[in-house]
One Martini backbone bead per residue (centre of mass of N, CA, C, O) as a GRO file, in nm:
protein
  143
    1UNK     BB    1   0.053   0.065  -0.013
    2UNK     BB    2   0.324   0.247   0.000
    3UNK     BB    3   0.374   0.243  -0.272
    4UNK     BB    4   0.170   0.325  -0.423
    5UNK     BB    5   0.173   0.605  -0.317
    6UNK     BB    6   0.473   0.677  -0.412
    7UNK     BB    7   0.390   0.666  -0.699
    8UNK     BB    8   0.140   0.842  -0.717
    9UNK     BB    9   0.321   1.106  -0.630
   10UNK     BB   10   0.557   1.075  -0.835
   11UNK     BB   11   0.303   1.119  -1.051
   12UNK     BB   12   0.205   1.394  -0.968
   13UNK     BB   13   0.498   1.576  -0.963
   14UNK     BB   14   0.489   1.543  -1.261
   15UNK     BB   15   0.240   1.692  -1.352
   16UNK     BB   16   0.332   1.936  -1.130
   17UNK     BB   17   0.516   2.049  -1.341
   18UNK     BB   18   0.341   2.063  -1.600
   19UNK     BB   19   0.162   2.252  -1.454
   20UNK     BB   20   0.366   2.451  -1.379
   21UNK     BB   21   0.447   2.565  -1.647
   22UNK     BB   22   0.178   2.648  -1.762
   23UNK     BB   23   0.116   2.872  -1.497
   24UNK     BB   24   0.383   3.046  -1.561
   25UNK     BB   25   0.352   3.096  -1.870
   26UNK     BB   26   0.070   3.216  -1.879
   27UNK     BB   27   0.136   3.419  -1.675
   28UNK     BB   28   0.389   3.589  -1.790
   29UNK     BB   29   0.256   3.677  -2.031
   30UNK     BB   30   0.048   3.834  -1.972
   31UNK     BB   31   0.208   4.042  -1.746
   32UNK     BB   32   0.351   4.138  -1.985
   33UNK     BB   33   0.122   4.228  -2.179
   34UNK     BB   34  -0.010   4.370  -1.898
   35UNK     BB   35   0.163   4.526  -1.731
   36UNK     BB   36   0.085   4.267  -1.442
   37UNK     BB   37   0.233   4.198  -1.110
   38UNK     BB   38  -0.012   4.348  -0.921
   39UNK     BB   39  -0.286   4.345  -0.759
   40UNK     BB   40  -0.632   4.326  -0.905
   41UNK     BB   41  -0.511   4.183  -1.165
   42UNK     BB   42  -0.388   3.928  -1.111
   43UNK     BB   43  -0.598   3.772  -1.047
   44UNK     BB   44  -0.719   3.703  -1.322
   45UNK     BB   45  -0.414   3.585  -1.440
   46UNK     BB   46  -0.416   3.363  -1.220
   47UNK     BB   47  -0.709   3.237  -1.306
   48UNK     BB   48  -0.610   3.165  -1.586
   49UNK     BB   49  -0.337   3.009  -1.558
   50UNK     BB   50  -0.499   2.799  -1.334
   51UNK     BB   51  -0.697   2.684  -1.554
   52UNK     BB   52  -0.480   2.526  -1.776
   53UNK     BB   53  -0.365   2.348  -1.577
   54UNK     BB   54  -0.625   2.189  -1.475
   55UNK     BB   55  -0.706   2.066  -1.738
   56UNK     BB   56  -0.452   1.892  -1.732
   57UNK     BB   57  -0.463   1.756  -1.450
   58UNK     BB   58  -0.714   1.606  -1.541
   59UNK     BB   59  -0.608   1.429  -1.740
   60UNK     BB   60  -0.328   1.298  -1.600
   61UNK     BB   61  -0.448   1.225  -1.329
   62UNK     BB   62  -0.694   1.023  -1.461
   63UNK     BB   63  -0.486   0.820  -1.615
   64UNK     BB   64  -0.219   0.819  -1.485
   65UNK     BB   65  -0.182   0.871  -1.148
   66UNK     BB   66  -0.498   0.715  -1.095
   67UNK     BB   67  -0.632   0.501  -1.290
   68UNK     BB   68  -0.965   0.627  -1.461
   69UNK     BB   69  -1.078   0.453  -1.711
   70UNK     BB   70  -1.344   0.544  -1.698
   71UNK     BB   71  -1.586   0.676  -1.803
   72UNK     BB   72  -1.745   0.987  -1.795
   73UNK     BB   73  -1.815   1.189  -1.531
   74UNK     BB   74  -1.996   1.417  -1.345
   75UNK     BB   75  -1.895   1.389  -1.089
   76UNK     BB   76  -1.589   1.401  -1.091
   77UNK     BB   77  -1.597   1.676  -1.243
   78UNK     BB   78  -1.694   1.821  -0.986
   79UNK     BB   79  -1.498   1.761  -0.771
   80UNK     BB   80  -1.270   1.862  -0.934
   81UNK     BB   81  -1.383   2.148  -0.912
   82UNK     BB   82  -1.403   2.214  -0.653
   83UNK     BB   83  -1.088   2.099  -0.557
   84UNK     BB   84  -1.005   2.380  -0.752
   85UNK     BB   85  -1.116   2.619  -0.642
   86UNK     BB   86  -0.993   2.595  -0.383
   87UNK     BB   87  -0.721   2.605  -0.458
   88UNK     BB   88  -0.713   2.859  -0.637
   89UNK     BB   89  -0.790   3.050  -0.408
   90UNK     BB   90  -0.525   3.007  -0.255
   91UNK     BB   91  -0.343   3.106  -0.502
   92UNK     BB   92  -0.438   3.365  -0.516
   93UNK     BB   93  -0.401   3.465  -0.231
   94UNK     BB   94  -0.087   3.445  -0.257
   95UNK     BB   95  -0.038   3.575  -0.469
   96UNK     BB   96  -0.174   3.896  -0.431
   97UNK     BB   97  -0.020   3.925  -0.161
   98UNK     BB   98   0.219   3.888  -0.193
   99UNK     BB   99   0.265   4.139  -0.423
  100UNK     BB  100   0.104   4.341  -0.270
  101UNK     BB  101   0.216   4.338   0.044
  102UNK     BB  102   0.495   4.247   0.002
  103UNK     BB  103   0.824   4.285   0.067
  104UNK     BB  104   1.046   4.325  -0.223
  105UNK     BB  105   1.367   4.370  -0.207
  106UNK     BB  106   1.565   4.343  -0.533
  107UNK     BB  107   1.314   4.234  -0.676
  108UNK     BB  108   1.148   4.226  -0.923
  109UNK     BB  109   0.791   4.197  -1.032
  110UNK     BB  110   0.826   3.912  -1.202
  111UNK     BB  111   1.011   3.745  -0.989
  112UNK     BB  112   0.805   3.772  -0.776
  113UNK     BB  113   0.579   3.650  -0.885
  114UNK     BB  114   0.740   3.362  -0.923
  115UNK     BB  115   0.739   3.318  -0.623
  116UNK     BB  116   0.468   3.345  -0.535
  117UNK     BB  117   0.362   3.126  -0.735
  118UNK     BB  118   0.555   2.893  -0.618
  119UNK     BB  119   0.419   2.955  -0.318
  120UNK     BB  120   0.148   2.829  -0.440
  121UNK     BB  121   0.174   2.572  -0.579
  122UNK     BB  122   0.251   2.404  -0.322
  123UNK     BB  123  -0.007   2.456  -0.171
  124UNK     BB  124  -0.193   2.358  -0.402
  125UNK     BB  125  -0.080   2.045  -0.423
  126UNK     BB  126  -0.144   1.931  -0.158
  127UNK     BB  127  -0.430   1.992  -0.156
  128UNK     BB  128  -0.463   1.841  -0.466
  129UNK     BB  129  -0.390   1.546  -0.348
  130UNK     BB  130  -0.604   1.488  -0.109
  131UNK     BB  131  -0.844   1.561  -0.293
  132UNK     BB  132  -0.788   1.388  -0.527
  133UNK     BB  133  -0.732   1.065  -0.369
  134UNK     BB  134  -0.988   1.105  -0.156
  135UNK     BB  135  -1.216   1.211  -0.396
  136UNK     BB  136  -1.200   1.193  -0.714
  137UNK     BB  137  -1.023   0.914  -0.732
  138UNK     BB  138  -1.147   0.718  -0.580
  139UNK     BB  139  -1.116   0.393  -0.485
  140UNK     BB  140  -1.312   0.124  -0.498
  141UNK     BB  141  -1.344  -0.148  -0.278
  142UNK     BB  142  -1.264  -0.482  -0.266
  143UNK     BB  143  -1.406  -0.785  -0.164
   0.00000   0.00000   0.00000
């Protein structure tokens, strides 16, 4: 059972490292695009980028992490938006806070974003590993 977890840790730690780049690349462009990188508006950039990570996460999450390969059902796709959802709000509000109100002297404010970000992917990857293994891709046991 031990190895099982860790085998599923390893396989989520990597869809979680390129969910952690598409959700890096899409908030860097954009944050170039509208130059912003701190305020209310980044709420915005970083709800888009964490969305586009999220649709990715639950394709390879479901086929390949926790091989749920029964077809499509509505039931696991709202558990899994409901906690991406709660996910996305602690990412969001680490990125906001870090960002708005956080001093981060010495350091750019492209960069400081890049930090916020990675510091709130980390939170949300905890929050999203045992969400999703406990409630949205749970295995039904057999007797």
């Amino acid at each position: 059972m031990a190895k099982k977890i860790v085998k599923e840790l390893a396989k989520f730690s990597t869809v979680g490292l390129v969910n952690t780049f598409i959700d890096l690349l899409v908030l860097n462009l954009l944050s170039f695009a509208f130059s912003i990188s701190s305020g209310p508006g980044i709420i915005l950039l970083n709800i888009i980028a964490f969305s586009c990570a999220i649709i990715n996460s639950y394709l390879l999450n479901k086929r390949w992490t926790f091989r749920k390969k029964e077809e499509f059902y509505y039931k696991e796709l709202l558990l899994f938006i409901i906690i991406s959802f709660f996910s996305g709000i602690i990412n969001t509000a680490i990125v906001f806070y870090g960002t708005t109100f956080l001093n981060y002297h010495g350091v750019g404010d492209l960069a400081w974003l890049n930090v916020m970000k990675m510091t709130a992917s980390i939170a949300s990857a905890v929050f999203n590993f045992f969400g999703y293994k406990l409630i949205v891709f749970k295995k039904k046991k057999s007797y």
